[in-house]
Each structure stands twice: as structure tokens, then as C-alpha cells.
C-alpha positions in Angstrom: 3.9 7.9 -0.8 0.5 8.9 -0.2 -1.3 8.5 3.4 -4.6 9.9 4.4 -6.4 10.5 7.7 -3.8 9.6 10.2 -5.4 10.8 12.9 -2.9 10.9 15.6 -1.7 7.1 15.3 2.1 8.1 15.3 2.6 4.6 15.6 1.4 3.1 12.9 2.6 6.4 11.1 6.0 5.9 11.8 6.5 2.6 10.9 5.0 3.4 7.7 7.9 6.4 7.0 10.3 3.8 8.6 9.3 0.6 5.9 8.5 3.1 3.4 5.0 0.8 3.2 7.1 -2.1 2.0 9.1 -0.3 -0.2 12.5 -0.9 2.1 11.9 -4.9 1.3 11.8 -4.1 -2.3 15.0 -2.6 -2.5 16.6 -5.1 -0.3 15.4 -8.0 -3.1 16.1 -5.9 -6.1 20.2 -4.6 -4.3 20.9 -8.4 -2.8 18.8 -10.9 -4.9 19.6 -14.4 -3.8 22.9 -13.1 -2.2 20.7 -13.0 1.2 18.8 -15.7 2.9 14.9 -14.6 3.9 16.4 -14.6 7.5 19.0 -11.9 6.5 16.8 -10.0 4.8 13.9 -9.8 7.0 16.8 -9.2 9.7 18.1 -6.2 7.3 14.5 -4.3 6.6 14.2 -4.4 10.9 17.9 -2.7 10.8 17.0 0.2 8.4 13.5 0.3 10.0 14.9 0.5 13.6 18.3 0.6 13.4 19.3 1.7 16.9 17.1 -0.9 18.6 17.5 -3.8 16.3 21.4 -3.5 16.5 21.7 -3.1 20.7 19.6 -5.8 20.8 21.7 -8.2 18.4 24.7 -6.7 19.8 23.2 -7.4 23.1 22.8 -11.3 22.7 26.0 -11.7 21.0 28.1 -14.7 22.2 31.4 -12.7 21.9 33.1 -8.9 21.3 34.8 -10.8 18.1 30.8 -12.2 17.1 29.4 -8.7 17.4 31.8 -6.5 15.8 31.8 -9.1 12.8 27.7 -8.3 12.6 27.7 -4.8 12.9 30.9 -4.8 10.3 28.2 -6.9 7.6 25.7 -5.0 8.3 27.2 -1.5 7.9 28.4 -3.1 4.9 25.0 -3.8 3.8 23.4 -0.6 4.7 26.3 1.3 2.6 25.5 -1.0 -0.6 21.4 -0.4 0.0 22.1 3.2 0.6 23.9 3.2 -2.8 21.3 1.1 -4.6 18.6 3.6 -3.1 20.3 6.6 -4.1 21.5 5.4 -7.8 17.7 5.5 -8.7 17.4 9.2 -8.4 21.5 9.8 -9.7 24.0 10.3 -6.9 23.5 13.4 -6.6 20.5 13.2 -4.6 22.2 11.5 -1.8 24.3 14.2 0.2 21.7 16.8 1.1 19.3 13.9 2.7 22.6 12.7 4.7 21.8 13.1 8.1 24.5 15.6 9.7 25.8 12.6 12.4 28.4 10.8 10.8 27.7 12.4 7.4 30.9 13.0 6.0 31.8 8.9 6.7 28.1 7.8 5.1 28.6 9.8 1.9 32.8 8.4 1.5 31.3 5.0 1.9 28.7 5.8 -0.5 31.4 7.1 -3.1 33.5 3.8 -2.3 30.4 1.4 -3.2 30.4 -0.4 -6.5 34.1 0.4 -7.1 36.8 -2.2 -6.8 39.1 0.1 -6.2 38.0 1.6 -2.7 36.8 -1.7 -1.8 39.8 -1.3 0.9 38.4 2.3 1.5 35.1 1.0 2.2 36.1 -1.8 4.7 38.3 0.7 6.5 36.3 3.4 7.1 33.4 0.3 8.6 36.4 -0.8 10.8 37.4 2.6 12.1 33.2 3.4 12.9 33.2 -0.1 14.9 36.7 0.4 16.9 36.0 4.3 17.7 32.4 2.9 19.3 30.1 5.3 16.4 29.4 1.9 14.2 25.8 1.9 16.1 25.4 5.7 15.0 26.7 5.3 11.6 24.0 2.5 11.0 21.4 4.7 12.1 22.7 7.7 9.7 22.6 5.1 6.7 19.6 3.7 7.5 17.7 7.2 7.9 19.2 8.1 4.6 18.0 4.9 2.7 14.7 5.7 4.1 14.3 9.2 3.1 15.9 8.1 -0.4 13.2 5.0 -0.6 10.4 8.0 -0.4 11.4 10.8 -1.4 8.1 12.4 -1.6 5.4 12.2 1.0 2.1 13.8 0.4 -0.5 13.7 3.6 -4.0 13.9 2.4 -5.5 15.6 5.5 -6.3 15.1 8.9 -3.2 14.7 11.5 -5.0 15.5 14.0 -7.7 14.6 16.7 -9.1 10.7 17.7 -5.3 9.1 18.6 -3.2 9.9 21.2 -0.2 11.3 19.9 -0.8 13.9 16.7 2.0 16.2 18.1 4.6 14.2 17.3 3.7 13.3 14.0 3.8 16.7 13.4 7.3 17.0 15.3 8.8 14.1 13.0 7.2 16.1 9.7 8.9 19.0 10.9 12.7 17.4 10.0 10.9 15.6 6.9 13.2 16.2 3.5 10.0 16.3 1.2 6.8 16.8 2.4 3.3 18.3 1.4 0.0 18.2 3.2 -3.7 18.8 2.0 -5.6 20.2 5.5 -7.7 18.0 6.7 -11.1 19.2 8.5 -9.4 18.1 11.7 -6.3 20.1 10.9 -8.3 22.7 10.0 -10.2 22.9 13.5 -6.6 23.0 14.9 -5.3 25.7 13.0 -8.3 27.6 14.0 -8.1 26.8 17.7 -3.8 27.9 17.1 -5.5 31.5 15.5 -7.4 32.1 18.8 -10.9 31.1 17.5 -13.3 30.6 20.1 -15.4 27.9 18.4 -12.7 26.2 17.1 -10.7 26.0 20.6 -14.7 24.7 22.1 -14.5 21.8 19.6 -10.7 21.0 19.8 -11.0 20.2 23.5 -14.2 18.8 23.4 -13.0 16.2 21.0 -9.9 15.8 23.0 -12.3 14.8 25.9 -14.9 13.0 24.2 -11.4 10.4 23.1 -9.4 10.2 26.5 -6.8 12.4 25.2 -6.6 15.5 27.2 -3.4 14.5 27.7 -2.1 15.7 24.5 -3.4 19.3 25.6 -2.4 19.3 29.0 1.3 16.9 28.6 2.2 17.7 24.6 1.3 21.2 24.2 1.3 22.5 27.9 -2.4 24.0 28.1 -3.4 24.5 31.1 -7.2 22.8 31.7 -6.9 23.3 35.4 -9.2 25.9 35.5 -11.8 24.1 32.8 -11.5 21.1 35.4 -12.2 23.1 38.9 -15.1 24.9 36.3 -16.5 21.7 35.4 -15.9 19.8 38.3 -18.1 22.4 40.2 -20.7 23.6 37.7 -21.9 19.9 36.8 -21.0 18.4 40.1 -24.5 16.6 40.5 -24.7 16.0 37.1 -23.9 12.1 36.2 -23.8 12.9 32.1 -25.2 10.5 31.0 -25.3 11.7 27.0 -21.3 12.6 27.6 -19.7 9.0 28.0 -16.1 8.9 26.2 -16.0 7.5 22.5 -12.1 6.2 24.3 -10.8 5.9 27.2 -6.8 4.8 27.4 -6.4 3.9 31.0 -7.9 6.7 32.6 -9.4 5.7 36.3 -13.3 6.0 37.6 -12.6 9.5 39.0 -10.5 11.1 36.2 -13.0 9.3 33.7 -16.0 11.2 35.5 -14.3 14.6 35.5 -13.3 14.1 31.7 -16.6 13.6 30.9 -18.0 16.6 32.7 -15.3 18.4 31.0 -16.7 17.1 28.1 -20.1 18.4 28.7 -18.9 21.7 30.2 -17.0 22.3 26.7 -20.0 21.1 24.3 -22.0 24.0 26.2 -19.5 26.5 26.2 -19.5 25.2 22.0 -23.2 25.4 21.3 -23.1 29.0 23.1 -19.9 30.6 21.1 -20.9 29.1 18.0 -24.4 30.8 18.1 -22.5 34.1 18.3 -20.2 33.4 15.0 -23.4 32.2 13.4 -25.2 35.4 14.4 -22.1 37.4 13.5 -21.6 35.7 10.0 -25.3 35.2 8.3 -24.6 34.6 5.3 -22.8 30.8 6.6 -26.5 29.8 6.6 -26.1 28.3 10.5 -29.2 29.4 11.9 -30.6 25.5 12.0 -27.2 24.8 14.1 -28.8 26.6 17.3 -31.1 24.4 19.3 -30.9 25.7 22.7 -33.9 28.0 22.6 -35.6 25.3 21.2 -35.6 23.1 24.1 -38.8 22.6 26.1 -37.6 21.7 29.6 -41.2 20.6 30.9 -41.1 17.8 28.4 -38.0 17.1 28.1 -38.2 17.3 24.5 -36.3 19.8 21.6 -37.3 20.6 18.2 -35.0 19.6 14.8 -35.8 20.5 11.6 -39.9 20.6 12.8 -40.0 17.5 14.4 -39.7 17.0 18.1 -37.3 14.7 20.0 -36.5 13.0 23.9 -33.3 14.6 25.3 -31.5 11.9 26.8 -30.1 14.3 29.0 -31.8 17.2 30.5 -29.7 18.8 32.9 -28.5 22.1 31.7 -27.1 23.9 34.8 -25.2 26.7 33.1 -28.3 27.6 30.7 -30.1 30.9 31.1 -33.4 30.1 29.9 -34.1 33.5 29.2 -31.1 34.0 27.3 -29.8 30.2 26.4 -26.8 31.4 24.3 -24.9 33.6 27.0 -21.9 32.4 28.4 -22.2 32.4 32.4 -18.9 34.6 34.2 -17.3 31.3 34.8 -18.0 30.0 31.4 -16.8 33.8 29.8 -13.6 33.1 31.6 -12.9 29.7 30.6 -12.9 30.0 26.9 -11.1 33.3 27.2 -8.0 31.5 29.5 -8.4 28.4 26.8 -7.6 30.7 23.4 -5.1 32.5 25.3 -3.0 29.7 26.4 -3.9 28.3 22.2 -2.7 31.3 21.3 0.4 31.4 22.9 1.6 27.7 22.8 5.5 27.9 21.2 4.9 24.0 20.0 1.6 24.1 18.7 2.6 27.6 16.6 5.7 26.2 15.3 3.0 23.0 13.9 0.6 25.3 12.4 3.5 27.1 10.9 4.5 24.0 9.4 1.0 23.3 8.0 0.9 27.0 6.2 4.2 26.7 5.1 3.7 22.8 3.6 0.4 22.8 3.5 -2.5 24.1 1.2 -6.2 23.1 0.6 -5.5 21.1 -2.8 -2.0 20.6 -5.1 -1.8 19.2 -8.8 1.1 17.4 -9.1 1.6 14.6 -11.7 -2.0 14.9 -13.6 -3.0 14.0 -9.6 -5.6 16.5 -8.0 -4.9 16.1 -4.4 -7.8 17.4 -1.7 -8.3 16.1 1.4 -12.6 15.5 1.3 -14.5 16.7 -2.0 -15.6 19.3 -4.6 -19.3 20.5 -3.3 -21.6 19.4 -6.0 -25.1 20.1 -6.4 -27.7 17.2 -7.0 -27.4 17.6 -10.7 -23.5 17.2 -10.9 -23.0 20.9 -11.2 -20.3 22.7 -9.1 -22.2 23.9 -6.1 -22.2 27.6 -5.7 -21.6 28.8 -1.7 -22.2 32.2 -0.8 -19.6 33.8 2.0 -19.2 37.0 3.0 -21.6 38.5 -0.1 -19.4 36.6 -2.9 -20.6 33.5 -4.7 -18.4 30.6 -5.2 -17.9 27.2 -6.8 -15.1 24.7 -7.7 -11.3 25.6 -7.8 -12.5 29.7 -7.0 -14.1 28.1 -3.7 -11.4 26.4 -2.8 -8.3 29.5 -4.0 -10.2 31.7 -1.6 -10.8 29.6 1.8 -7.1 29.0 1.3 -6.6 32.5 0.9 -9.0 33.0 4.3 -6.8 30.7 6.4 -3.7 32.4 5.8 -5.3 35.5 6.3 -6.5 34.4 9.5 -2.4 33.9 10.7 -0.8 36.7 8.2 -3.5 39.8 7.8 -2.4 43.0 9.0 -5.9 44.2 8.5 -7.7 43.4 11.7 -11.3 43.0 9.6 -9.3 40.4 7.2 -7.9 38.1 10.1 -11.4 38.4 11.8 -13.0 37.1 8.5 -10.2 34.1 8.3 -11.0 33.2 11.8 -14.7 32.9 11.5 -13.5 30.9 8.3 -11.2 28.3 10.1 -14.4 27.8 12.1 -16.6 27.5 8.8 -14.8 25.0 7.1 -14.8 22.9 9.9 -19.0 22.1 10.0 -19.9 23.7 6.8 -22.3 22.7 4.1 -20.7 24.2 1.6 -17.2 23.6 3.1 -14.9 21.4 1.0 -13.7 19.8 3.8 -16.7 18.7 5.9 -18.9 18.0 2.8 -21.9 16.9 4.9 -25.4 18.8 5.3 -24.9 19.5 8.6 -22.7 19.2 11.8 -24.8 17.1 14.0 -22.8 17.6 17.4 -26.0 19.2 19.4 -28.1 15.7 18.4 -25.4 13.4 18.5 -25.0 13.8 22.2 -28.6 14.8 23.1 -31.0 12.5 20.7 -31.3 9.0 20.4 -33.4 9.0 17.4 -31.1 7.9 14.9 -33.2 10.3 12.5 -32.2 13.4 14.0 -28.5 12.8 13.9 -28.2 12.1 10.3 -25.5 13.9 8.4 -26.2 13.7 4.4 -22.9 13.8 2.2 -22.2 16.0 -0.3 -23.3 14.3 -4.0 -19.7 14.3 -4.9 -19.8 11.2 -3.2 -23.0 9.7 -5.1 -22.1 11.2 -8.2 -18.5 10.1 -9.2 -19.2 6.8 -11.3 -20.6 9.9 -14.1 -17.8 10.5 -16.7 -19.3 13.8 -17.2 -19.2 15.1 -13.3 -15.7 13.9 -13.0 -14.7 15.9 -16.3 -16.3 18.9 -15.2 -14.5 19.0 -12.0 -10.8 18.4 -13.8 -11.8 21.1 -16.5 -12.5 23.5 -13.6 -9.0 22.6 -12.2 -7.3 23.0 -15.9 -6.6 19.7 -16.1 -7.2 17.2 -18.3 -10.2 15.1 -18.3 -7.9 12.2 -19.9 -5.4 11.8 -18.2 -6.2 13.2 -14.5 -7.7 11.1 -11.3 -8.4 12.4 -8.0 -7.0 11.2 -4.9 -8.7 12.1 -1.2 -9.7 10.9 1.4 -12.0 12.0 4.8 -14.7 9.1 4.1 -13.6 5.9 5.9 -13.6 3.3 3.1 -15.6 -0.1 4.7 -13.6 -2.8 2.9 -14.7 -5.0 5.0 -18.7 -4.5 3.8 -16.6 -4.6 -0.2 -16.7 -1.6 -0.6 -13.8 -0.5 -3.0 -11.5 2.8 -2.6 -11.2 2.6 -6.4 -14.1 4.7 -7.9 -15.1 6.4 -11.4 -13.0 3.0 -13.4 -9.7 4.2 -11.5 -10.2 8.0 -11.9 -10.9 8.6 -8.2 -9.1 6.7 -5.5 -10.2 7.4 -1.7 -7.6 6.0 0.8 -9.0 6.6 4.0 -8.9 3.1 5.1 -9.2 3.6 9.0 -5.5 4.5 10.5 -7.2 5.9 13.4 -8.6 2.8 15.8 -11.8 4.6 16.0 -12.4 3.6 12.2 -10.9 0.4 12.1 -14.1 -1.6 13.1 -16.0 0.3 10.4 -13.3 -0.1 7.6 -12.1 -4.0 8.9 -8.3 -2.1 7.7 -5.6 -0.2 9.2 -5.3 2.3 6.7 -4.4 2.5 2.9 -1.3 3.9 1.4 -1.0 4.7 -1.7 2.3 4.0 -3.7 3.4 5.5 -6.9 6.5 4.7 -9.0 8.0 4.3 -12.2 5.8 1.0 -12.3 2.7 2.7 -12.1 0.4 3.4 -8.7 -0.2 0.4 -6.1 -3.3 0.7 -3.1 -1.5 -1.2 -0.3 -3.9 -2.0 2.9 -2.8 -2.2 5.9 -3.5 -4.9 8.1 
């Protein structure tokens, strides 16, 4: 099972794991056949999906003690012959190490009794002993987890966990417990990993973002980081100031007053950004940033700023914690704010124990099955060719770029060498707005014109021309030769771009050699993509695009 772009919708997430993207109903058809009605069925993909609340709320509404025993006694029945069905496909074998440790030792005999006439009795005793000792409830949830994990037994996440919904912490909390996982980082993941490592610019962006979509809350609630003293920062440094450029992309509930302080959060932190950011770019030349800093190039008496030559209206002049004789320095309070914010990064048990989870499962590509799995693109030059980025002195392109940014981020958790971990922090930061970055793919970050220019000109982010360039046979090929793979027989699956189905456009591209399957899980995208999200599905019948509605 393949799912990209996720994007903190645990939701929609989980009940994807849970029907394993219709998967679950398959099984049920090909185990039962016309042996259960569409009712029973239906009734039985909700029990393996949810099993603890479909079954207290069956057992809830039955007439009688005799009535509900007798459904939970055909159901655990028909969980134990699903369970069996699920497992056969992979040889028994496969079963007992996915067998959840509640109630394992009576799943895996009622596995071993299914199919054989002979512990038939077995079987039906072992369901009546679960039902009179008050665990039948518990044993359907063990059987039903373990059908699930059997009905995908391989989930690969093509990038981006985190940031836009509500709730990317636990997503990462159910991956954690996950039999078979493997992630490609996402540029959002990315940012987070670099905010985990203590990097100023990426902790500026992380809760900026988290403002700029309602969801402090998953800072302040999920990861217990303290933003009371951003808020009493905020709160008093833009008091006056009505930020008008800084109104929230979301807003779940959130009243007048704690909407106006998010938002002056929200300009406090893009501030705090544009001044730490002009240090790593000073600090690292050769990342090519210099067009990133626009603050000296502000002229307050017209209210106007210069981008790329050409001069632009702010729509929002009010810059109280700018030094106009030295825009990029961070004010006392503003010093102290991003040091107490990568400190309590830094130091957060929960969000450490997810970033572990991302270097240990995770990686910037994997080849598996003839199936070059990234999470955004391979920079390409106009012509087709593999672009070649300079970082650090060294020249790269292709499959070297992306072996030593991976190398980089683990460096930035695992160096000894203090010089090494410094270089794989500015990195994190670099991948997450780079042009040559294989994971932002775009000319340019536009965050600085996004919030401050209306022009529509000014804010325009260009994609890489991997993205104009893979309907060429002879790109494509040049890209799985510089992998070692073969031209052939290889296709490339990724995601990062929201796919607008509902304009027709169509996540199958290069005649079915590159399939994109970001197809808008996040509710952000879901006006642009007219979808919920893709999954993508492979299995001995070959690879199926679901979308999600």
C-alpha cells in the first residue's frame, strides 16, 4: 500500500490502514463468496475496521444476553476464518509474529483449528470460552488487527506526515507499532526533523506554519512546547498591529481573541524566520540564498520593496521589531524567543522518539520492486539533463545528490564531529526551500512575498523541469540509468505536487512510467485536487490508483 502527502489527516489515515483502501472487502468476497448476504458483509469489513466500537454497539442494541453472545460467537467465527484466508496468502507462517500480544496465544489456536474438520470442536470451544470469560470483545479486536496487518503487509509513505492537519503526531504514534513500514521524507518531514535537530530556521518555519493553519495546538497539547513566552512576546511586540497580511490559511474553532493572538504569533515567527534565515544564508554561500533576503530592500517611505528588479506594494507595512539600520538582527526579545523554542524542540521525549522513527524507517529514496520511490523529483536542468547543485564546494547531480543529503540529515542527529552536525543542520534547513533540493523542487521559496505582495507576479514559484519533462522517454531513462535500474522495466512513484483531477489532470504520466499520487489528503488541497487523496495498491494482480472520495 502506497500513500503520499498525508499531511496530518490521522483520520482519513487511519481508516485507510484500518480498510486496508478496500482491500478488507476483497478478502471478505474472495473468504465467504455468496455464503454472506451484502448486509453481513458490509457489517463484517466495519468489525475488522473498528472492531471494538462496532461490536459494543451491536452488543449494545441486542434484544437479549442469549441474541448477543450468539453475534459475537458468528462473528469471532468469521474473523478466525478471514484471519486464516488473509494469512494463507503469505503461508501460515507469517501469521504469529503480526499476532497482537492480547489474547495471542487463543487467535493463533483458532487459526491452527480453521479449515480442519477435525478441531472444528476446538475452534467452537475456544470462541465459547472467549465469550463466557467476558474477553470475546478483545479477542475480536486481536483478530481483526491481525487480518489488517496481514491484508497490507507493506506500507510505504511517500513523504510528508507532517504540517497543514491537525493531528501528524499521532500518525506518527500509530507508525511507531506498525509491522512493516518505510517512509520517503517529505519536505514537511524534513522541516520537522530539522526543527527536532535544534535548527533555528527550521523551528521559525515549523511554528509559523503551525500558526498560519490553527494548529498550535499540536505544539503546545501533542508535543508539550511551551509558546507562552512566543505569545506574551507577540502579544506585546505587535500589540497595535492588526496583521492584516497574517490572516490564518485555517482556523478549527479557535475564538476572535485566540484567532488575533495566533495571528500575531504568526507574524512575530515569519520575522523571527526572515531574520535567522539571512544568517544561515550568510553562513552557507554557496546555497545560492542571497535573492531570499528582502528586508534591506524595503523602502518604508513608499511602502514598496524590491523582487528580482521590480518594485512592489507591501500590503502590510508595520515592521515593529525591524532595525532599519540593521534589518536582519534579532531584537533581545526576539534572541530569546527562538533560543527557548529550539531548546524545548530539542528536548521534546515524543517528538525525538518520531524523528527516531523517521531515520530508522525512513530514507530520501528506496528501490524496491523495479519501483524508485522519492517523495518530490530528480532536479533536472531545462534540457533533461540531471541538474548539477553545488553544496559545501562539491558538485552534485542525480542519485550522488540525493546518497549525500541523506547522508547530511543523519549527520545532523548522529555526528560526533561538531563541524559535520553543523553542516547537516544548515542542510535540514536547505532541503526545505532549496532550488536544487530534491524535495522542494521549485525556484524559490516565496514565503517573504506570499505574505507581503499581492501581485500575483512576485509570488510565483517555478517547478523544477522534471515536472515538464517526463512525457520524454529519454529523460525518464536517464534518470533510472542513474539509479541502476532498468529503463524497461522501472516507473517512478512520488508525490509532493497535488494532482487537480478535478481540472483532468491525470496522476498517470510518461505512458504509466511515473505515477504521482498526491491526490489532496490534506483538506487544504482538496479544493484544488476535487479528491481526498490517492492510494496506490499493488498486488499479485498488478498496481491499482484508488481515489479517494
Amino acid at each position: 500500500l502506497f500513500a503520499s502527502d498525508i499531511h496530518g489527516e490521522y483520520n482519513a489515515f487511519s481508516h485507510l490502514l484500518r480498510n486496508g483502501s478496500g482491500a478488507v472487502r476483497t478478502l471478505i468476497a474472495d473468504t465467504f463468496g455468496a455464503g454472506l448476504t451484502a448486509g453481513e458483509a458490509a457489517e463484517l469489513a466495519a468489525v475488522v475496521a473498528y472492531p471494538e466500537e462496532k461490536a459494543l454497539g451491536i452488543l449494545g442494541r441486542a434484544a437479549s444476553d442469549e441474541a448477543a453472545d450468539a453475534w459475537l460467537a458468528a462473528t469471532l467465527s468469521r474473523l478466525a476464518a478471514l484471519a486464516h484466508a488473509a494469512a494463507s496468502r503469505h503461508g501460515l507462517a507469517a501469521a504469529p509474529p503480526l499476532i497482537p500480544a492480547d489474547f495471542g496465544a487463543v487467535a493463533a489456536a483458532l487459526l491452527a483449528a480453521q479449515g480442519v474438520a477435525a478441531k472444528a470442536g476446538t475452534a467452537a470451544a475456544l470462541i465459547e470460552a472467549a465469550i463466557e470469560g467476558g474477553y470475546g470483545v478483545n479477542l475480536a479486536i486481536t483478530l481483526a488487527e491481525l487480518t489488517r496487518h496481514l491484508v497490507v503487509d507493506q506500507l510505504h509513505l511517500i513523504g510528508d506526515v507532517y504540517d497543514r492537519g491537525p493531528a501528524p503526531h499521532l500518525i506518527m504514534d500509530e507508525l511507531l507499532d506498525y509491522p512493516a513500514v518505510d517512509v520517503q521524507w517529505g519536505n514537511h518531514d524534513i522541516l520537522w526533523m530539522g526543527a527536532a535537530a535544534g535548527s533555528p530556521g527550521s523551528v521559525a518555519n515549523v511554528v509559523r506554519i503551525c500558526a498560519r493553519y490553527g494548529n498550535l495546538s499540536i505544539l503546545e497539547d501533542a508535543y508539550g512546547i511551551n509558546l507562552r513566552p512566543l505569545a506574551s512576546f507577540a502579544a506585546e511586540a505587535y500589540a497595535d498591529d492588526p496583521c492584516v497580511a497574517f490572516a490564518l490559511k485555517g482556523n478549527p474553532g479557535l475564538s476572535a481573541a485566540e484567532t488575533a493572538l495566533t495571528e500575531k504569533i504568526q507574524k512575530a515567527m515569519a520575522v523571527i524566520q526572515f531574520k535567522v534565515e539571512a544568517a544561515l544564508i550568510a553562513a552557507n554561500p554557496s546555497f545560492g540564498l542571497d535573492d531570499r533576503n528582502l528586508l534591506h530592500r524595503i523602502d518604508r517611505e513608499r511602502g514598496t520593496v524590491v523582487v528580482d528588479g521590480v518594485e512592489y506594494a507591501l500590503t502590510d507595512t508595520a515592521f515593529p521589531t525591524v532595525d532599519w539600520d540593521d534589518p536582519y538582527r534579532l531584537t533581545e526579545g526576539e534572541a530569546a524567543v527562538i533560543e527557548q523554542l529550539c531548546a524545548a524542540f530539542t528536548r521534546c521525549e515524543r517528538l525525538q522518539r518520531h524523528m527516531a522513527f523517521f531515520l530508522d524507517h525512513g530514507s530520501l529514496y528506496k528501490i524496491e520492486n523495479g519501483n524508485l520511490l522519492l517523495h518530490a523529483c530528480v532536479p533536472l536542468a531545462p534540457d533533461g539533463s540531471l541538474l548539477e547543485v553545488t553544496l559545501f564546494g562539491e558538485t552534485y547531480r542525480g542519485r550522488a545528490l540525493y546518497d549525500m543529503v541523506d547522508a547530511s540529515v543523519r549527520a545532523a542527529f548522529l555526528a560526533t564531529d561538531e563541524e559535520e552536525r553543523e553542516r547537516g543542520l544548515a542542510m535540514l534547513w536547505y532541503l526545505w526551500l532549496g532550488p536544487g533540493s530534491p524535495l522542494f523542487a521549485k525556484s524559490k521559496m516565496a514565503t517573504f512575498e506570499l505574505y507581503l505582495i499581492a501581485d500575483k507576479a512576485a509570488r510565483k514559484e517555478v517547478k523544477n523541469p522534471f515536472y515538464t519533462l517526463l512525457d520524454d522517454p529519454a529523460v525518464v531513462d536517464g534518470i533510472f540509468r542513474d539509479f541502476g535500474m532498468d529503463p524497461a522495466t522501472s516507473r517512478i512513484i512520488c508525490g509532493h505536487v497535488p494532482v487537480k483531477a478535478k481540472d483532468g489532470e491525470d496522476p498517470v504520466k510518461a505512458a504509466g512510467r511515473v505515477l504521482t499520487i498526491d491526490g489532496g489528503f490534506s483538506s487544504a488541497y482538496q479544493k484544488t485536487t476535487g479528491l481526498a487523496g490517492y492510494t496506490l495498491v499493488s498486488n499479485a494482480e498488478g498496481l491499482f490508483l484508488d481515489a479517494n472520495e
